[in-house]
N, C-alpha and C positions, 0 to 999 in steps of 0.2 A: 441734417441731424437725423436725417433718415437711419434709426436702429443705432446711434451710436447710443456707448452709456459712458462712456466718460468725455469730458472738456479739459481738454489741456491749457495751459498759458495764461491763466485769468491772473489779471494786472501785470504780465510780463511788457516790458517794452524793449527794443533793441535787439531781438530777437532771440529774448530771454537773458538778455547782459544787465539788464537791472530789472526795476520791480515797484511798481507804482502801488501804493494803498488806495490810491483814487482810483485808477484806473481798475485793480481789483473790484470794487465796491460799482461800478460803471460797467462793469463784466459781470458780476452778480446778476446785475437786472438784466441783461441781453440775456443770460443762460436761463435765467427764470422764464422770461418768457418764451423762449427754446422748448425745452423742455415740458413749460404746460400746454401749448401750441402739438408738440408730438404728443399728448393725449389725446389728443381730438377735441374737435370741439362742436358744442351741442348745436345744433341748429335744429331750432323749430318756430311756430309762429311768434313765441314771445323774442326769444334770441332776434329773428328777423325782422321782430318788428312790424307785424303783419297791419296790425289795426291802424298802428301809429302812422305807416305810410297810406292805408286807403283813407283816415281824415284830413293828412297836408296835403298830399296829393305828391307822388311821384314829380320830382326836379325841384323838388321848393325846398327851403330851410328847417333842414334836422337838430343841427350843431345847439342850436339855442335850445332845446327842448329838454325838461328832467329826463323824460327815459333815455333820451342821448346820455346825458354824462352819467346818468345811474347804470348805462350798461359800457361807455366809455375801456372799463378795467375788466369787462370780462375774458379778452383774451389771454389776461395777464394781469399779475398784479406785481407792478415794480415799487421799489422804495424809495427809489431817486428818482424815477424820469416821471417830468410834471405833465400831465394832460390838459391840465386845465385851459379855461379858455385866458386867453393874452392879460385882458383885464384884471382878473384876480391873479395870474403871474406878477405882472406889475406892481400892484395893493400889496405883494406883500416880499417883496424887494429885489426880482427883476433876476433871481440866482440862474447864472445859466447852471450847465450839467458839473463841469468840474469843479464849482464852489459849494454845489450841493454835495457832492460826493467827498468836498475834502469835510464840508461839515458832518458829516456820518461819520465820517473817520475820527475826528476829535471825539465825537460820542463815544465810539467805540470803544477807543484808549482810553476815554475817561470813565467809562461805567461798566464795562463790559466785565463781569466775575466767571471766570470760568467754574463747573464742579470739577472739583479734586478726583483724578483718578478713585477709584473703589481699593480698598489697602489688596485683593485678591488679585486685581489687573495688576496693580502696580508691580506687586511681586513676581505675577511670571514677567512682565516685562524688563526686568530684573534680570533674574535667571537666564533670558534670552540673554540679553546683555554680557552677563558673567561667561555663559557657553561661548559665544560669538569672538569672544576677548581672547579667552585658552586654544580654540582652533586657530586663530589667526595670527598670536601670540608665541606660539608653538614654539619652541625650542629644539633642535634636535645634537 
């Protein structure tokens, strides 16, 4: 991702011969953290955690600790992909990645309002429209 600014193919499957909503929405959060990852990212004592490892002690257990899972999502913050630890995966029903993503998907369908065009865009997109029709329409 080095300097690129666009991502092609998000939920294509087949090598663009069809087209997944899930796997779209499972492409979303790969590109999101792409994308905040080529920001760079902050490192300094808190990010690294400086204190937190000179009182466990370098090789012992991080994983269980609040500032672990409170810094867990700073590399990124996806929608679907679960971090959490196994246990509370489990507690609350065990969803791998493509049942989570197809339920984002029903969300989406079902609540998702788009805003209406502005009545100014829609008209020149219009006019494009009408221009594009006569030149290619052409009669001679």
């Amino acid at each position: 991702m080095a300097g690129a600014s666009t991502v092609y193919g998000a939920g294509m499957l087949e090598l663009g011969m069809s087209l997944s909503l899930e796997q779209m929405i499972i492409d979303n959060d790969i590109i999101g953290m792409n994308k905040y990852a080529s920001k760079g990212i902050d490192v300094n004592d808190k990010t690294l955690a400086v204190e937190t490892i000179k009182s466990v002690g370098a090789g012992n257990d991080f994983l269980g600790l609040e500032e672990t899972m409170m810094n867990v999502d700073l590399p990124s913050h996806p929608l679907i992909i679960d971090r959490r630890m196994i246990g509370l995966w489990q507690t609350d029903g065990s969803k791998d990645l493509a049942e989570a993503a197809h339920d984002r998907v029903l969300y989406i369908l079902e609540n998702h309002r788009p805003e209406p065009l502005d009545e100014k865009a829609a008209k020149k997109i219009d006019e494009i429209i009408k221009k594009a029709d006569r030149e290619h329409f052409k009669r001679e």
